[in-house]
N, C-alpha and C positions, 0 to 999 in steps of 0.2 A: 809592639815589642817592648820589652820591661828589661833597661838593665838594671845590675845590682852590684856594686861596689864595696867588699868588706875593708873594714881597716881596726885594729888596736890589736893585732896579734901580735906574739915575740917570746921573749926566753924569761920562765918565772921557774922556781923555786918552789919544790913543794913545800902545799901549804897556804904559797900566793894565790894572789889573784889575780885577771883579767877583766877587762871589760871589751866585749870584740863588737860592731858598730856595722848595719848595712844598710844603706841609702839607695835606693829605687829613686828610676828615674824612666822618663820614656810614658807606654802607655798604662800610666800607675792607676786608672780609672781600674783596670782588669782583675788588679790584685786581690785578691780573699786574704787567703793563707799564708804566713811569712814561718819561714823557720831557718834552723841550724842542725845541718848533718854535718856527721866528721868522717875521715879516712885516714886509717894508720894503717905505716906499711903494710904489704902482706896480707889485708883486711879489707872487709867489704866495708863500702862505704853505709854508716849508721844515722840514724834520727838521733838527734840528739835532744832536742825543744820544738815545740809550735806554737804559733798563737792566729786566731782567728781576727778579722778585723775586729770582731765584737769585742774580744780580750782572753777568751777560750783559752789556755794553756795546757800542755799537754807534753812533760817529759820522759826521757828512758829512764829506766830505775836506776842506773848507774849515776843520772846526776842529779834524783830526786833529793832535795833538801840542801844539795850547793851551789846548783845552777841557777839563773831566773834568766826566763823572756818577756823583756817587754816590745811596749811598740808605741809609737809617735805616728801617728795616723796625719796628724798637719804636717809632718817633715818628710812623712814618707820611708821611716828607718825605723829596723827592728834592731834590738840592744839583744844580747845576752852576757849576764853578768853570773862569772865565774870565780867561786869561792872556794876554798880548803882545794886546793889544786893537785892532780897526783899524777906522777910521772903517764899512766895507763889513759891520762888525758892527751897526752903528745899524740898530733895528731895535724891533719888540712880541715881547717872548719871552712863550709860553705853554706852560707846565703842560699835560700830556694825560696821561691814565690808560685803561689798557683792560685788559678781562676774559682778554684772550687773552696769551699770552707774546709777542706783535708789537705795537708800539707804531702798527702801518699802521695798525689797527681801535679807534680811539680813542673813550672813550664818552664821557668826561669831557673838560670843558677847563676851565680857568683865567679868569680876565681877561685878564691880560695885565698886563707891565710892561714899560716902559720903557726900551730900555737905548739913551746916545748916547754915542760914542766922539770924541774933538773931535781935529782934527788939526795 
């Protein structure tokens, strides 16, 4: 079992920034694929970033060129670092992990945190 712990979410301004943080823990041998979906009211929950153990990335076009995924493969934590930030971001970002090099077949999830963008 693989858990996942998100933490740096909270209330920015559009335009800020974010940097939101998820630490795996448990049986982190299994992991491939780390990413970041979101859920806004009302909304199905979306792909936001992925990255492959290798370093593979792979964003939605909504945060091509503001969003970045990385990943710390010794600590076990994937980063996504969020720029020019816009209200249509407000949203529960969650952590997934999966066994496979595709972040689609996700085994793990997160809680969820918090991110609201004020305008």
């Amino acid at each position: 079992q693989v858990q996942l712990v998100e933490s740096g979410g909270g209330l920015v301004q559009a335009g800020g920034s974010l940097r939101l943080s998820c630490a795996a823990s448990g049986s982190i041998f299994s992991i491939n694929a780390m990413g970041w979906y979101r859920q806004a009211p009302g909304k199905q929950r979306e792909l936001v970033a992925a990255i492959t153990r290798g370093g593979s990335t792979r964003y939605a076009d909504s945060v091509k060129g503001r969003f970045s995924i990385s990943r710390d493969n010794a600590k076990n934590t994937v980063y996504l670092e969020m720029n020019s930030l816009k209200p249509e971001d407000t949203a529960v970002y969650y952590c997934a992990a999966s066994r496979l090099p595709t972040i689609v077949a996700v085994s793990s999830w997160g809680q969820g945190t918090q991110v609201t963008v004020s305008s």
